[in-house]
C-alpha positions as CSV (number, residue, x, y, z in Angstrom):
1,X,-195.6,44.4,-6.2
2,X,-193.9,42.6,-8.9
3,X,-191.8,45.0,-10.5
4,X,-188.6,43.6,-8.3
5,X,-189.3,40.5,-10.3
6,X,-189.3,42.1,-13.5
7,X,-185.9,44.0,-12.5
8,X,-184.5,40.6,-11.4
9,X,-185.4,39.1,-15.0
10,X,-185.1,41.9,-16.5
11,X,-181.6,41.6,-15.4
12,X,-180.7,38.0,-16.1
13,X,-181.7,38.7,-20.1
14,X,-179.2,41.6,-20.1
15,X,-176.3,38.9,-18.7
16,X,-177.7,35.8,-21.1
17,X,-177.2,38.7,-23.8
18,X,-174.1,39.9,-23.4
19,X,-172.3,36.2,-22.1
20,X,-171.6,33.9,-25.4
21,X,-173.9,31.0,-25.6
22,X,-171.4,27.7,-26.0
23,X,-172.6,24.7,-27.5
24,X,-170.3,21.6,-28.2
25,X,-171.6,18.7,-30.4
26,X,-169.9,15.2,-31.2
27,X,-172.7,14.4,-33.2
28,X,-173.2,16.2,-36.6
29,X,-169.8,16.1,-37.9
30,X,-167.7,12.3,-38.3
31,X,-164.4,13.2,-37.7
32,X,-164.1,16.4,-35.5
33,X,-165.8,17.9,-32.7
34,X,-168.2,21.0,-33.5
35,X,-168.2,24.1,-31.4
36,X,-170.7,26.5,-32.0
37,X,-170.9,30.2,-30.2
38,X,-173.9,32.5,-30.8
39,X,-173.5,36.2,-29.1
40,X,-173.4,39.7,-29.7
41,X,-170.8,41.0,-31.8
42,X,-167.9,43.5,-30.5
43,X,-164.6,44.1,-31.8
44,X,-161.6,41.1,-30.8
45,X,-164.4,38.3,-29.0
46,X,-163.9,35.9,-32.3
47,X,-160.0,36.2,-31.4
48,X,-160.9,35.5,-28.0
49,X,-162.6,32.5,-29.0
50,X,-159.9,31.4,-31.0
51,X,-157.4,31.9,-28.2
52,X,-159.0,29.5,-26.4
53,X,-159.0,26.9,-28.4
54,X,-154.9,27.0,-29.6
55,X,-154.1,27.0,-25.4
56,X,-155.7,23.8,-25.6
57,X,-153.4,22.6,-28.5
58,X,-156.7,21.6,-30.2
59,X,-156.3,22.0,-34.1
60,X,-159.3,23.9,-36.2
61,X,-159.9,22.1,-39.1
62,X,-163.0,24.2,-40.8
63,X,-164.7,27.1,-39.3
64,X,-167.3,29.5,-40.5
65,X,-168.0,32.9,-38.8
66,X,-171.1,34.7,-40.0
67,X,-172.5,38.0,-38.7
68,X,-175.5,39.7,-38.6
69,X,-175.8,43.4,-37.7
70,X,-174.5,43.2,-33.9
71,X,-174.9,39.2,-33.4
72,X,-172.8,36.7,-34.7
73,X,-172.5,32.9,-34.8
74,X,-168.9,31.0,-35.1
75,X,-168.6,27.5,-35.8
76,X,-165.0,25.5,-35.5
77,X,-164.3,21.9,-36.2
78,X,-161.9,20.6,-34.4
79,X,-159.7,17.9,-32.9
80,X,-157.3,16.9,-31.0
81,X,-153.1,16.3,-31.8
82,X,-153.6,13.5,-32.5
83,X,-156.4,14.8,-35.3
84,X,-159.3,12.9,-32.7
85,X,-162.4,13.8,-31.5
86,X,-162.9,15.8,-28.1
87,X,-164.2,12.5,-26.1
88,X,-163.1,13.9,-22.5
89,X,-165.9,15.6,-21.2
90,X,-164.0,17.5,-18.2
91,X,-162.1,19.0,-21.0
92,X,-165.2,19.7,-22.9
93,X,-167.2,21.7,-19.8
94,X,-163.3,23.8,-19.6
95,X,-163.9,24.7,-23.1
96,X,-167.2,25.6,-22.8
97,X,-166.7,27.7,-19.4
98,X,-163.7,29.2,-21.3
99,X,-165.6,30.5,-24.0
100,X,-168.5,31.8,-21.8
101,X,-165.9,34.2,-19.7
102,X,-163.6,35.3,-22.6
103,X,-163.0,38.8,-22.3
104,X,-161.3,41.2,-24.9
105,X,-157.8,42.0,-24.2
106,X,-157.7,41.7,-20.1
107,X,-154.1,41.6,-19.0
108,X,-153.3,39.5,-15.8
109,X,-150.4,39.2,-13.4
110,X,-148.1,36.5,-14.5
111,X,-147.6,34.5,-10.6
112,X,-145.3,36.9,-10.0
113,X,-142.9,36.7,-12.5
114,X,-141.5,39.8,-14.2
115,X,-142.5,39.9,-17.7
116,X,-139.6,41.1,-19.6
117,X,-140.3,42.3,-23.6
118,X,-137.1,42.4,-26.3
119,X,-137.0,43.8,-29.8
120,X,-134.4,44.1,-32.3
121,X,-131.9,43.3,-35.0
122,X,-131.0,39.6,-35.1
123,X,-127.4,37.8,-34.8
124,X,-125.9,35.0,-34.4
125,X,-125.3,34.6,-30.6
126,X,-127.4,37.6,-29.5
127,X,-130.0,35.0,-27.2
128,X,-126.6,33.7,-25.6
129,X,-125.8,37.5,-24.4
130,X,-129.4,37.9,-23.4
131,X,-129.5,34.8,-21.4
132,X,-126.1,35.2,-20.0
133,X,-126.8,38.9,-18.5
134,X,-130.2,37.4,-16.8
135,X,-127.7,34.9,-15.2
136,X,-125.4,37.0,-13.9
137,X,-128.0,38.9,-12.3
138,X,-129.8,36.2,-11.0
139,X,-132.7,36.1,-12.5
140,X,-134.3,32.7,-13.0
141,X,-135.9,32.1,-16.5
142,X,-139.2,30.5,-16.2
143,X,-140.6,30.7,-19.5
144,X,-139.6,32.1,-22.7
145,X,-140.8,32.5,-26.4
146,X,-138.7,33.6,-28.7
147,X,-139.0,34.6,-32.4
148,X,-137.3,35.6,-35.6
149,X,-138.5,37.1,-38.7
150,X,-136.6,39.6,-41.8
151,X,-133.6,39.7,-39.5
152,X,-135.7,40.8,-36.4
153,X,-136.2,39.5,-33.0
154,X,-138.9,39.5,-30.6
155,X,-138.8,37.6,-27.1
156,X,-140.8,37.7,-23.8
157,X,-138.9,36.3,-21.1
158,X,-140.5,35.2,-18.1
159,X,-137.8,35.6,-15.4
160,X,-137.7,35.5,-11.0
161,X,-135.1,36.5,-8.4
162,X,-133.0,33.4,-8.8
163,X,-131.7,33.9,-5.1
164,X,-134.7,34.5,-3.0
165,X,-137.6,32.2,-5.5
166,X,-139.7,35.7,-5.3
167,X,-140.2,38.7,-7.8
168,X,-137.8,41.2,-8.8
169,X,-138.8,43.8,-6.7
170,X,-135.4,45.8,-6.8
171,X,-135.9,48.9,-8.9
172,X,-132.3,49.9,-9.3
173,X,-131.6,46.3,-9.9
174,X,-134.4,46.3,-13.2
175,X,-133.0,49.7,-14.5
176,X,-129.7,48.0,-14.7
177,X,-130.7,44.9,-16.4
178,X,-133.2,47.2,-18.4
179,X,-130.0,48.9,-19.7
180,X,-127.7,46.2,-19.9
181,X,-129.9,44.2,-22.5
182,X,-130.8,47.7,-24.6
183,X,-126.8,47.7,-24.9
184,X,-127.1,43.7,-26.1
185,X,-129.5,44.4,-28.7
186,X,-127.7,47.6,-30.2
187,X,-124.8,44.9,-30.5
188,X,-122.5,46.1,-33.7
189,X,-125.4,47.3,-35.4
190,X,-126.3,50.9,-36.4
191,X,-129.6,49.6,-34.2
192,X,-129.8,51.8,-31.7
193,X,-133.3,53.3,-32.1
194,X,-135.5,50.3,-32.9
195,X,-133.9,48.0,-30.1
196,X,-136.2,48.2,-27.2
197,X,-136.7,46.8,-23.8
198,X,-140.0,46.4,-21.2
199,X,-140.6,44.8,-18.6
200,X,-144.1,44.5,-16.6
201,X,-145.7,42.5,-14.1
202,X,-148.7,42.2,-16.3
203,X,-148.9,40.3,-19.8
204,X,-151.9,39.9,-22.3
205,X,-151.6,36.5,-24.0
206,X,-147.6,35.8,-24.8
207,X,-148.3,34.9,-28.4
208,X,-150.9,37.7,-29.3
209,X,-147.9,39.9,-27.2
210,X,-145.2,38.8,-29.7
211,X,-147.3,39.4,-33.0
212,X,-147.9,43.1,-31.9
213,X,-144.4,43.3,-30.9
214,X,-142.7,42.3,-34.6
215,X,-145.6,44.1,-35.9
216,X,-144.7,47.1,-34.0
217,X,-141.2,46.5,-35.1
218,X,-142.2,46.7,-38.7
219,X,-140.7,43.5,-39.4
220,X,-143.1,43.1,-42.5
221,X,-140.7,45.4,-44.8
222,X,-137.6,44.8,-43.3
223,X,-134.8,42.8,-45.2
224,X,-131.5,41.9,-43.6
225,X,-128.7,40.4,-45.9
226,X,-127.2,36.9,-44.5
227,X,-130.6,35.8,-42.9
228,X,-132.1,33.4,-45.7
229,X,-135.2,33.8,-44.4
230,X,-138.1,32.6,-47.6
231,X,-136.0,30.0,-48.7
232,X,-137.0,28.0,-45.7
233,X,-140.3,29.0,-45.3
234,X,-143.5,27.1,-47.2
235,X,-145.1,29.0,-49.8
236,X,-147.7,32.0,-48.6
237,X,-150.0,33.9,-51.2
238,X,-152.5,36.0,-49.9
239,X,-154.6,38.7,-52.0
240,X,-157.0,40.7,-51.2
241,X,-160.0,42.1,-53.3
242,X,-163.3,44.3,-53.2
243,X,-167.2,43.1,-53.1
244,X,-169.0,45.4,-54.9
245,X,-172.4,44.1,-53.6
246,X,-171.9,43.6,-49.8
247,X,-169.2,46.7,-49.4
248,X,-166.9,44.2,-47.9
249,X,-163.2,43.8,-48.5
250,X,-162.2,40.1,-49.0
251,X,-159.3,38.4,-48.3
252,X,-157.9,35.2,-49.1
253,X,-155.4,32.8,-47.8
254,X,-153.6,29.8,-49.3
255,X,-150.9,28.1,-47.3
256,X,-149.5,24.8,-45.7
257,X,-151.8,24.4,-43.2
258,X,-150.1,24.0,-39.5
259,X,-150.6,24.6,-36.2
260,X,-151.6,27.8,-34.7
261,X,-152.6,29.4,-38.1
262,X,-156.2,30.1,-38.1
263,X,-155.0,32.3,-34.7
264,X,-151.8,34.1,-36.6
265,X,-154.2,35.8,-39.3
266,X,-157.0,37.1,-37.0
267,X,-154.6,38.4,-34.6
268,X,-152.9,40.5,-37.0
269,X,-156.3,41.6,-39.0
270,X,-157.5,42.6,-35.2
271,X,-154.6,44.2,-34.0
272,X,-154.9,46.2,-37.5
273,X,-157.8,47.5,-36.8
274,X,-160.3,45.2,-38.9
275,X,-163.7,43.5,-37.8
276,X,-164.3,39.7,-39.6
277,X,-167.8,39.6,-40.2
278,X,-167.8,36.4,-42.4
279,X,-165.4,33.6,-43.0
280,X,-164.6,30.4,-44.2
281,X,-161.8,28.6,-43.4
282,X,-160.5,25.0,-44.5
283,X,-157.4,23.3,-43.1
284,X,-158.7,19.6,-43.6
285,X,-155.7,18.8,-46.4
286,X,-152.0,20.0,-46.0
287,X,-153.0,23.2,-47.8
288,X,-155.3,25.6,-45.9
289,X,-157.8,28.3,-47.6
290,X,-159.0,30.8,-45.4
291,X,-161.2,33.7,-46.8
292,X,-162.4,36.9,-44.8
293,X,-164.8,39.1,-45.5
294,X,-163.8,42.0,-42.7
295,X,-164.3,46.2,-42.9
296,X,-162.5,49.0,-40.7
297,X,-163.9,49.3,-36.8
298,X,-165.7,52.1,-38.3
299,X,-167.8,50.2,-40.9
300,X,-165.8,51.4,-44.1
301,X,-164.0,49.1,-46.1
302,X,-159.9,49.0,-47.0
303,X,-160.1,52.5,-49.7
304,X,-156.9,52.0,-51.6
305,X,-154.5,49.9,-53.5
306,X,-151.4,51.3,-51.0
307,X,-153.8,49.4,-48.1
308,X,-154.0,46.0,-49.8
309,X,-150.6,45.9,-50.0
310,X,-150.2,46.4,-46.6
311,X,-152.5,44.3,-45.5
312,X,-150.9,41.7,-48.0
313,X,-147.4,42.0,-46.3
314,X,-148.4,42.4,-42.9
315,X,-150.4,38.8,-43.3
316,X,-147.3,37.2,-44.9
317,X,-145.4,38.5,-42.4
318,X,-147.6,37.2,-39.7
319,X,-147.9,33.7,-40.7
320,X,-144.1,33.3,-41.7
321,X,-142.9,34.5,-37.7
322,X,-144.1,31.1,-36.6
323,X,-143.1,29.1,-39.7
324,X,-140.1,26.4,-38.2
325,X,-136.6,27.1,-40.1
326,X,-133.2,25.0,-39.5
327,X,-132.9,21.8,-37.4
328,X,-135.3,21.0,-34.4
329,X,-133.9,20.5,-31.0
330,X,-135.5,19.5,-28.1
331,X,-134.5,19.8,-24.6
332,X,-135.8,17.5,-22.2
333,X,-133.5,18.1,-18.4
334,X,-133.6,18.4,-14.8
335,X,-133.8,23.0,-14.3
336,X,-131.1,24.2,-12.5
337,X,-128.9,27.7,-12.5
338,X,-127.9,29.1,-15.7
339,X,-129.0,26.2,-17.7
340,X,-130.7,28.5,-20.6
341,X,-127.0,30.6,-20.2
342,X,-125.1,27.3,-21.0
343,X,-127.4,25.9,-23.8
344,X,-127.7,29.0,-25.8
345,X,-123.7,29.6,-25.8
346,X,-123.0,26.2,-27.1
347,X,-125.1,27.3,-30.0
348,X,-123.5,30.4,-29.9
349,X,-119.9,29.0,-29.8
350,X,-120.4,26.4,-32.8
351,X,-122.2,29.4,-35.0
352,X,-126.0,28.1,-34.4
353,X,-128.5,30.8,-34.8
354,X,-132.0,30.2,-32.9
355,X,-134.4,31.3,-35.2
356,X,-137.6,30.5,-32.9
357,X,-137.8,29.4,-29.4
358,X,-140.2,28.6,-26.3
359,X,-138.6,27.3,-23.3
360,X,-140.7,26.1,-19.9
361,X,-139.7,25.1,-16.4
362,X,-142.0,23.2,-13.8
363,X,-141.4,21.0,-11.2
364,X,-137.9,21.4,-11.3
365,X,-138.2,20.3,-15.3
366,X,-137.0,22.4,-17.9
367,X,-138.1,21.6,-21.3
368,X,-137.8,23.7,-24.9
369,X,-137.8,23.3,-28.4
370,X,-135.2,25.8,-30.5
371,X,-134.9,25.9,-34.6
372,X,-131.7,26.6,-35.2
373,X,-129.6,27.3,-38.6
374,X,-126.1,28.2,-39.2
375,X,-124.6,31.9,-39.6
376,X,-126.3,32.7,-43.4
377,X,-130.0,31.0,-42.3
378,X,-129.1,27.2,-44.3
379,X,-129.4,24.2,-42.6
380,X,-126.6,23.6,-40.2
381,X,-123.8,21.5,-40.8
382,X,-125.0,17.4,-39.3
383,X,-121.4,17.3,-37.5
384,X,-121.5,20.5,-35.8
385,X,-125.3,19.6,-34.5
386,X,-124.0,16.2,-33.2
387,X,-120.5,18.3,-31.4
388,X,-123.3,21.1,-30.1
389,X,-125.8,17.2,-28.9
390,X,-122.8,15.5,-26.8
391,X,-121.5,19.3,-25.4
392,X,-125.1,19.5,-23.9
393,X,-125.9,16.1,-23.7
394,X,-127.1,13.2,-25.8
395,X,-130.3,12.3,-23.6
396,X,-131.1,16.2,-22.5
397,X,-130.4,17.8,-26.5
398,X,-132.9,15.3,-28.9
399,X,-133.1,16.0,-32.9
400,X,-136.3,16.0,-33.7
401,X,-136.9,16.7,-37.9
402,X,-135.7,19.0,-40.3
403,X,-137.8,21.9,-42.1
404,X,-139.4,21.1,-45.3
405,X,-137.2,21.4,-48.3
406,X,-137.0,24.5,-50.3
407,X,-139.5,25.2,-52.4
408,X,-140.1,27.4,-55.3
409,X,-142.9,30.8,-54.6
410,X,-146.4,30.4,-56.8
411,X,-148.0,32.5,-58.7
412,X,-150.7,34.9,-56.9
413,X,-153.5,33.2,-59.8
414,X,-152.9,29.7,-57.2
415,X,-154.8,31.6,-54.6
416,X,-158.2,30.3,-53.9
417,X,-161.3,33.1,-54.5
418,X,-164.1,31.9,-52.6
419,X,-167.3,33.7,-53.9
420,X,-169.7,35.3,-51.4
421,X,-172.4,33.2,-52.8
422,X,-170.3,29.6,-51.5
423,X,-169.5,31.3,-48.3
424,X,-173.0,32.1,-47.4
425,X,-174.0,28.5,-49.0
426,X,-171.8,27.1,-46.8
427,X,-172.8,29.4,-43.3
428,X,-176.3,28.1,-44.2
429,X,-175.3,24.4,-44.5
430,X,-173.5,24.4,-41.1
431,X,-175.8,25.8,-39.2
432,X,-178.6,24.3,-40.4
C-alpha cells in the first residue's frame, strides 16, 4: 500500500537532482554578493549560468567552478554597475528562479519578430546599405547587434512589417530581401562565398548567436589591410599548457578586465567543444586572470601543439569582437520610419565606419550605442564627429568617451600560471 508513496518520492529526488540548487548570500563576502549553484554536471549548464547573470548587467568579479565526477559547484561574486551589492530582493528571487530553469541551448520565438543573421567582409558604409534595403522594404528594425572583428562583420537584426506592426509573413517578399542583402555583403569584394544571409523566427541568445556566427566565419585567422584592428584594442595574452597529474589541459587568461568577459571565453571554449571542470577567475583590479582547467566532451584532453594554437587564437579572437574601438556615440530619440536608414548614412556619408553596434526600440524610444572610426580603423577626425552630431542632432547623437590609447602587445611570460594546487586551495576556501 505504500509503494505510490515511494513512486511520488521517488520522483521528487529525481527532479531535486537534476534542477540546480541556487543559493544567494550577502553575508560571507564584504563587497559583492555570493551566488553559489550545486548540480549535476552536463555539457553548456555553467554557460547557462553565466548567461544569466550578464542579462542582468551584473558584473562577476571572482568565480570558482569546481567539479567532481558528474556534480559540480559554481561560485560567482558579483555586483551591480555601479560595483554594489545585490540589496533588491525581487531581483534576487529572479536570479535565483533563473538559475533553477536554465536549460542548455533552447531556442525561443523572438515576439514575433523575424530574426535576420548577416556575415561578411567589412566596409565603410556597408550597415548604411543594410539598413537602407530594410527600409525600403518596410521592415521595421527593432533591435540590432552588430559586430566587427579582422575585417569581418556579424549582425542579427531584429526586424517587423513596418506597414501592418505584425511579422513578415510574405515568403516572396523574405527571398527578395534575403537576396538583396547577399548582394550588399558581396559589395566590391571577391566575397561572394563567405557572405551569408538567415533569417528565422527562432533565436538562441543574440550574443552567444553572434560568437558562433564570427566563429563560423573564421574571423580568428582572417586579416584585412586598412582595418587597424589591434592597435585599438587592450592587450590579450592567453596560453595554454598541459597538467601532467590531473590529465587536464589548462588555460590561462590575462586581460583588461570589462564587462561581459567572464561570458566571451566560456562561450567560445563551449561552442568548441570543451567541458570546464575547474576554474578560477579574478576580475577585482583592471586586469582580469581567468584559468581553466577543461578536456574534450569525450574526456581527452587538447593532443597537439596545432590545437593550442587554435584554441589560443580563437580565445583572442573572442574576447577582441566585443572590445570598443573609435569614438562612442549614443543615441537617445523618439523611433520613427527609417531612423536606423538615416543615422547609419550620415556615418556613411562623412567616412565613419561602425565597428560595433546594438540598437533598441520600446515605447516608441529608440536608443543605441555605435563605435565608430574613420576609413583606415584610427580615431575619427573631432570636426567631422561634431558635422556627423548637428546632421543627426545635438540632443539625439551624444559623445560619450574615446577608446583607451594605444598600447604596446606583452610578452606571453606576463601571463599569470595559476598552479592546480592554488586553484584547489582556493575552491576549498570558498566553499568552506
Amino acid at each position: 500500500m505504500e509503494w505510490p508513496t515511494y513512486l511520488d518520492e521517488y520522483e521528487k529526488l529525481l527532479v531535486r537532482m537534476s534542477k540546480p540548487r541556487v543559493i544567494i548570500d550577502n553575508a560571507g563576502c564584504p563587497d559583492a554578493t555570493r551566488v553559489m549553484i550545486d548540480s549535476a554536471r552536463k555539457h553548456a549548464i555553467l554557460l547557462e549560468s553565466i548567461q544569466v547573470l550578464i542579462d542582468r548587467n551584473l558584473s562577476i568579479k571572482k568565480a570558482y567552478i569546481s567539479s567532481d565526477g558528474r556534480w559540480f559547484m559554481d561560485v560567482f561574486h558579483v555586483t551591480d554597475s555601479n560595483r554594489n551589492k545585490l540589496t533588491d530582493e525581487n531581483i534576487l528571487k529572479s536570479i535565483e528562479q533563473s538559475l533553477e530553469m536554465a536549460h542548455s541551448g533552447r531556442s525561443k520565438k523572438v515576439d514575433g519578430l523575424v530574426a535576420l543573421e548577416l556575415t561578411g567582409s567589412d566596409r565603410v558604409g556597408l550597415l548604411s546599405e543594410v539598413f537602407a534595403v530594410l527600409s525600403n522594404l518596410n521592415c521595421d528594425t527593432m533591435d540590432a547587434k552588430v559586430w566587427t572583428h579582422n575585417g569581418r562583420i556579424a549582425s542579427l537584426v531584429f526586424f517587423k512589417d513596418d506597414e501592418y506592426g505584425s511579422p513578415v509573413e510574405d515568403s516572396k517578399g523574405l527571398d527578395l530581401l534575403e537576396a538583396m542583402l547577399r548582394n550588399v555583403l558581396k559589395g566590391q569584394q571577391d566575397d561572394a562565398k563567405s557572405a551569408k544571409t538567415r533569417m528565422s523566427s527562432q533565436v538562441t541568445h543574440a550574443e552567444r548567436r553572434l560568437h558562433q556566427m564570427m566563429f563560423e566565419d573564421r574571423d580568428y585567422e582572417r586579416r584585412k589591410p586598412g582595418f587597424f584592428d589591434e592597435s585599438l584594442c587592450e592587450p590579450v595574452v592567453v596560453s595554454v599548457h598541459y597538467c601532467l597529474q590531473r590529465d587536464y589541459s589548462v588555460v590561462n587568461v590575462q586581460c583588461k578586465d570589462r564587462s561581459k568577459l567572464l561570458f566571451d571565453v566560456v562561450c567560445t571554449l563551449t561552442d568548441m567543444e570543451y567541458v570546464v571542470f575547474h576554474a578560477t577567475v579574478d576580475a577585482s583590479g583592471d586586469t582580469a586572470f581567468l584559468e581553466f582547467f577543461i578536456k574534450h566532451t569525450d574526456g581527452t584532453p587538447i593532443s597537439s601543439e596545432a590545437e593550442n594554437q587554435r584554441v589560443i587564437v580563437c580565445l583572442r579572437a573572442a574576447i577582441e569582437r566585443r572590445a570598443p574601438r573609435g569614438i562612442r556615440l549614443d543615441l537617445r530619440t523618439s523611433d520613427r520610419k527609417g531612423l536606423m536608414a538615416q543615422v547609419t548614412r550620415t556615418f556613411r556619408e562623412n567616412g565613419l565606419n561602425v565597428t560595433m553596434a546594438e540598437i533598441s526600440t520600446k515605447a516608441g524610444r529608440a536608443e543605441g550605442t555605435f563605435y565608430v572610426t574613420d576609413a583606415d580603423g584610427n580615431l575619427p577626425d573631432p570636426g567631422i564627429v561634431q558635422s556627423v552630431r548637428e546632421k543627426i542632432g545635438l540632443s539625439e547623437l551624444i559623445q560619450v568617451s574615446e577608446p583607451p590609447a594605444i598600447c604596446d602587445q606583452p610578452s606571453t611570460a606576463n601571463a599569470m600560471l595559476v598552479s592546480l594546487c592554488s586553484l584547489v586551495r582556493r575552491n576549498l576556501f570558498n566553499l568552506g
